[in-house]
C-alpha positions in Angstrom: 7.4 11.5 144.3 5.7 8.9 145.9 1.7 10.4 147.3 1.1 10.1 151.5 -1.9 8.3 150.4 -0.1 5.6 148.3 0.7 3.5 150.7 3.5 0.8 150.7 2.4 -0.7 147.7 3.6 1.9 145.5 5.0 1.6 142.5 2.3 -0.5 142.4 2.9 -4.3 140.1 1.4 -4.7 137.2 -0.6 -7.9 138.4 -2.1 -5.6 141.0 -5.5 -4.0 140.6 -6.8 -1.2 142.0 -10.4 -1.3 143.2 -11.8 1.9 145.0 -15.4 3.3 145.7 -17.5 6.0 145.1 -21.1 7.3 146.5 -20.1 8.8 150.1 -16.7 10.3 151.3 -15.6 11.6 154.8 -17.1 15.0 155.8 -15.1 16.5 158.5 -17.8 19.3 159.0 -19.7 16.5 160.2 -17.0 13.8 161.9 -18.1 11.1 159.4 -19.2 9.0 156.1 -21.9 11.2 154.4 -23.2 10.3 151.3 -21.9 11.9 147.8 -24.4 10.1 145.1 -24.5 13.3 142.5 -22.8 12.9 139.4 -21.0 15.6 139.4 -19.7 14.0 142.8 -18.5 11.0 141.8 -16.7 12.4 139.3 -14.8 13.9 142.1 -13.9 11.3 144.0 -12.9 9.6 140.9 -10.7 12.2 140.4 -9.6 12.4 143.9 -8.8 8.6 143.7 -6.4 9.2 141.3 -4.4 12.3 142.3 -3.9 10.6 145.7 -2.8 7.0 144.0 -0.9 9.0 141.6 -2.0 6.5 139.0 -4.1 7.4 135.9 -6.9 4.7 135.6 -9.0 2.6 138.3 -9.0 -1.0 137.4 -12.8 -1.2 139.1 -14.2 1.5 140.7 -17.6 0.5 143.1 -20.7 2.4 142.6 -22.2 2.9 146.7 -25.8 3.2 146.7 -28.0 4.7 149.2 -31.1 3.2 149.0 -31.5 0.8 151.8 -29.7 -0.7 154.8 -29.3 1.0 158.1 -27.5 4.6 158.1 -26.9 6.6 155.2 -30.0 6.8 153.5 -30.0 9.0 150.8 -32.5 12.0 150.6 -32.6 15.7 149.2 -30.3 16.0 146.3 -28.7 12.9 147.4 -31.4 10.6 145.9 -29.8 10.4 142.6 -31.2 8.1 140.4 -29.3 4.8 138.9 -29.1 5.5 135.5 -27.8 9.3 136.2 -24.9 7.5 138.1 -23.9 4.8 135.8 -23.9 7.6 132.6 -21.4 9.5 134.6 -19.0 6.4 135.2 -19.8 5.3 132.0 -18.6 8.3 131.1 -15.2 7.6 132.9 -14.8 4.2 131.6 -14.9 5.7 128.2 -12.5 8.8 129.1 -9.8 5.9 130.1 -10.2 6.9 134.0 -12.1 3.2 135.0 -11.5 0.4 133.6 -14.5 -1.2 135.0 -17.5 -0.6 137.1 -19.3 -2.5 140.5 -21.8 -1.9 142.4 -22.2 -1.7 146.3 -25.3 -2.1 148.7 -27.8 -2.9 145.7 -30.7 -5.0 145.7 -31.6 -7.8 142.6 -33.4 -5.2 140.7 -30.8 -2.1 140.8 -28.1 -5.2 139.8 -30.4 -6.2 136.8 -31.1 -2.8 135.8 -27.4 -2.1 135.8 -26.1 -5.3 133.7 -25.9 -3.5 130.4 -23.3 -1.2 131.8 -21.4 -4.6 132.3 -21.0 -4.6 136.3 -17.7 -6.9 137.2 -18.4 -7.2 140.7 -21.1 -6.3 143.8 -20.1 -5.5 147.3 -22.6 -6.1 149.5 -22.8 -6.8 153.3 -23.1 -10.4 154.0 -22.1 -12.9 155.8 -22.4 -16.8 157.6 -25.1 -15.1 159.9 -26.7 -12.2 157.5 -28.2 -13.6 154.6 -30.5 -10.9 153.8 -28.8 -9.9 150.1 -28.9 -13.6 149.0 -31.6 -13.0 145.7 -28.0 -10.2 145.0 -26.0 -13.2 144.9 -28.2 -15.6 143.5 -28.2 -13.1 140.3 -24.3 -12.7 140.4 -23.8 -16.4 140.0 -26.1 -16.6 137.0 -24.0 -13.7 135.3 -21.3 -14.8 136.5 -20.4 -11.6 138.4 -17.6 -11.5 141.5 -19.4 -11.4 144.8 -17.5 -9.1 147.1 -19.6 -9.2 151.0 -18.3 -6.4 153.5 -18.6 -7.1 157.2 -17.8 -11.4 156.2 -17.5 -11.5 159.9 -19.8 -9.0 161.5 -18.9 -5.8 162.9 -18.4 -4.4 166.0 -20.6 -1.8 165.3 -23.9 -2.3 167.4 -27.0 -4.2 165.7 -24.9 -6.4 163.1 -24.1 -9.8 164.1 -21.0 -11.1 165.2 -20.2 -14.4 163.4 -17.0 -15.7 165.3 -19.4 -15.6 168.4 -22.2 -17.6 167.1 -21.7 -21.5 168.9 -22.3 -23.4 165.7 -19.3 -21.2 164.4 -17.3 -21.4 167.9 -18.4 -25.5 167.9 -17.1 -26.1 164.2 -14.0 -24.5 164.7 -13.0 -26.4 167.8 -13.6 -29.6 165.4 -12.1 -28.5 162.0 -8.8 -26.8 163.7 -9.8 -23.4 162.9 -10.1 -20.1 164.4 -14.1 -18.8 164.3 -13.1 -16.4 162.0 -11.7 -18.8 159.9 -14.7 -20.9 159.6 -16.7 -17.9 158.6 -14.6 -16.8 155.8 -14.4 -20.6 154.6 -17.7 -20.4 154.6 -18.1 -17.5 152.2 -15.8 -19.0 149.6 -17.5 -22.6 149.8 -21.0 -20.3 149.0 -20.0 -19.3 146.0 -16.8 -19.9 144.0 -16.5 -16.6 142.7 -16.5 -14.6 146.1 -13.6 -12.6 146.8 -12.7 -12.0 150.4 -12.1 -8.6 151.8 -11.9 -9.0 155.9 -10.4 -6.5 157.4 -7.7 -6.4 160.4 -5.1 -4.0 161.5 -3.2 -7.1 163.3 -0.6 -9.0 161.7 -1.8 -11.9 163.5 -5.2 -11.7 161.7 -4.1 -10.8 159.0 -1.7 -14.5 158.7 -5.4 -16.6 160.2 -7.2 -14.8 157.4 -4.6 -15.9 154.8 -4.8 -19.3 155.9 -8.2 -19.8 155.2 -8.4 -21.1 151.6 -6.4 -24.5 153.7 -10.0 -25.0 155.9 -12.0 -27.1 155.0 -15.9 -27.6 155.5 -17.4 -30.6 154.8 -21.1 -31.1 153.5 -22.6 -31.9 156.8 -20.9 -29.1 158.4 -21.5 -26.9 155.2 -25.2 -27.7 155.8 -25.1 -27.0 159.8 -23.7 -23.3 159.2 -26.2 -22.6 156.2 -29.2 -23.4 158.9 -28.1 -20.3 161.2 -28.2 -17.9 158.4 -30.9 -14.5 158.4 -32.9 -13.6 155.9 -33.6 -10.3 157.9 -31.8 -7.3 157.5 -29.9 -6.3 160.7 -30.9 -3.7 162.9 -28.2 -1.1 164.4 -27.1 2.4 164.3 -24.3 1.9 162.0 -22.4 3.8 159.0 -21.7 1.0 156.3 -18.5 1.2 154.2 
């Protein structure tokens, strides 16, 4: 019997891998994301991820810290330490229930720190316009770990930029043939050729521009143009990040 939460890819293909996260779930006491960073929580979820996908191991399963961004920061019993974290999936991994591990909304040093537990990919927020967790992926290209940027366009929530509204973005689509979005995905994979893209849409429409980008391309000058209007500043906003 197929599980409500399985979705219409179930039985799920061989050559398709699930990839689900860990660190914060939905509190319905509250009406939102809060944070779940003890062990003995993430276990939990784990667990959870599984009954509901009716599958019995995670190809990757993300680790989400709470140690820095806007919303969410981790306090109390919630300021769990790394290494406490990693043992428990470690733990996992070992049991059969993971087949690998990532990290989410870490800075250079947690990623370093972490490599020995042989992290496959990071997911952090970035983007055309928010450059702020570059040193991340500067140390994912020399490891060769899969960069993996939530909120590749922006978000509507308030305080994070918006990149199909930027007019360099807005300028080079109207020259390359492209939708805005377009041009900021293109962008991402042209950073780095191990990004994987994970926009998300609940409109076919989208959905169709957003496979079409791998066809857009950016040239060197233009490349250049759309590197110049990058941050280095983290954004500023009263948000709740993935």
């Amino acid at each position: 019997m197929q599980s409500p939460d399985q979705g219409a890819l179930a039985p799920y293909p061989d050559r398709l891998l699930l990839v689900t996260k860990v660190g914060a779930t939905y509190d319905r006491s509250l009406g939102r994301l809060a944070l779940a960073q003890r062990p003995e929580q993430l276990r939990a979820e784990v667990e959870a991820n599984l009954t509901s996908l009716g599958v019995d191991s995670l190809a990757v399963v993300n680790l989400r810290r709470g140690d820095t961004g806007v919303g969410l920061i981790a306090s109390g019993d919630q300021s769990v330490d790394l290494d406490s974290q990693l043992a428990e999936l470690l733990a996992l991994r070992d049991a059969g229930k993971i087949g690998h591990i990532g990290l989410s909304n870490v800075d250079a040093d947690q990623l370093r720190a972490a490599l020995p537990a042989q992290i496959v990919c990071v997911q952090n927020a970035y983007s055309v316009l928010d450059r702020s967790a570059e040193p991340v992926l500067d140390l994912c290209r020399e490891t060769g770990i899969a960069w993996v940027p939530f909120f590749p366009l922006g978000s509507a929530f308030a305080g994070l930029p918006k990149v199909a509204e930027h007019p360099e973005v807005v300028a080079t689509a109207a020259a390359v043939g492209a939708t805005p979005a377009q041009v900021g995905l293109a962008w991402l994979l042209a950073h780095d050729e191990h990004t994987l893209l994970i926009p998300g849409t609940a409109d076919a429409e989208h959905l169709r521009e957003n496979l079409a980008v791998g066809r857009v391309h950016l040239d060197p000058e233009t490349i250049r143009r759309l590197d110049a209007i990058g941050s280095t500043e983290p954004p500023r906003g009263s948000i709740l990040t993935p």
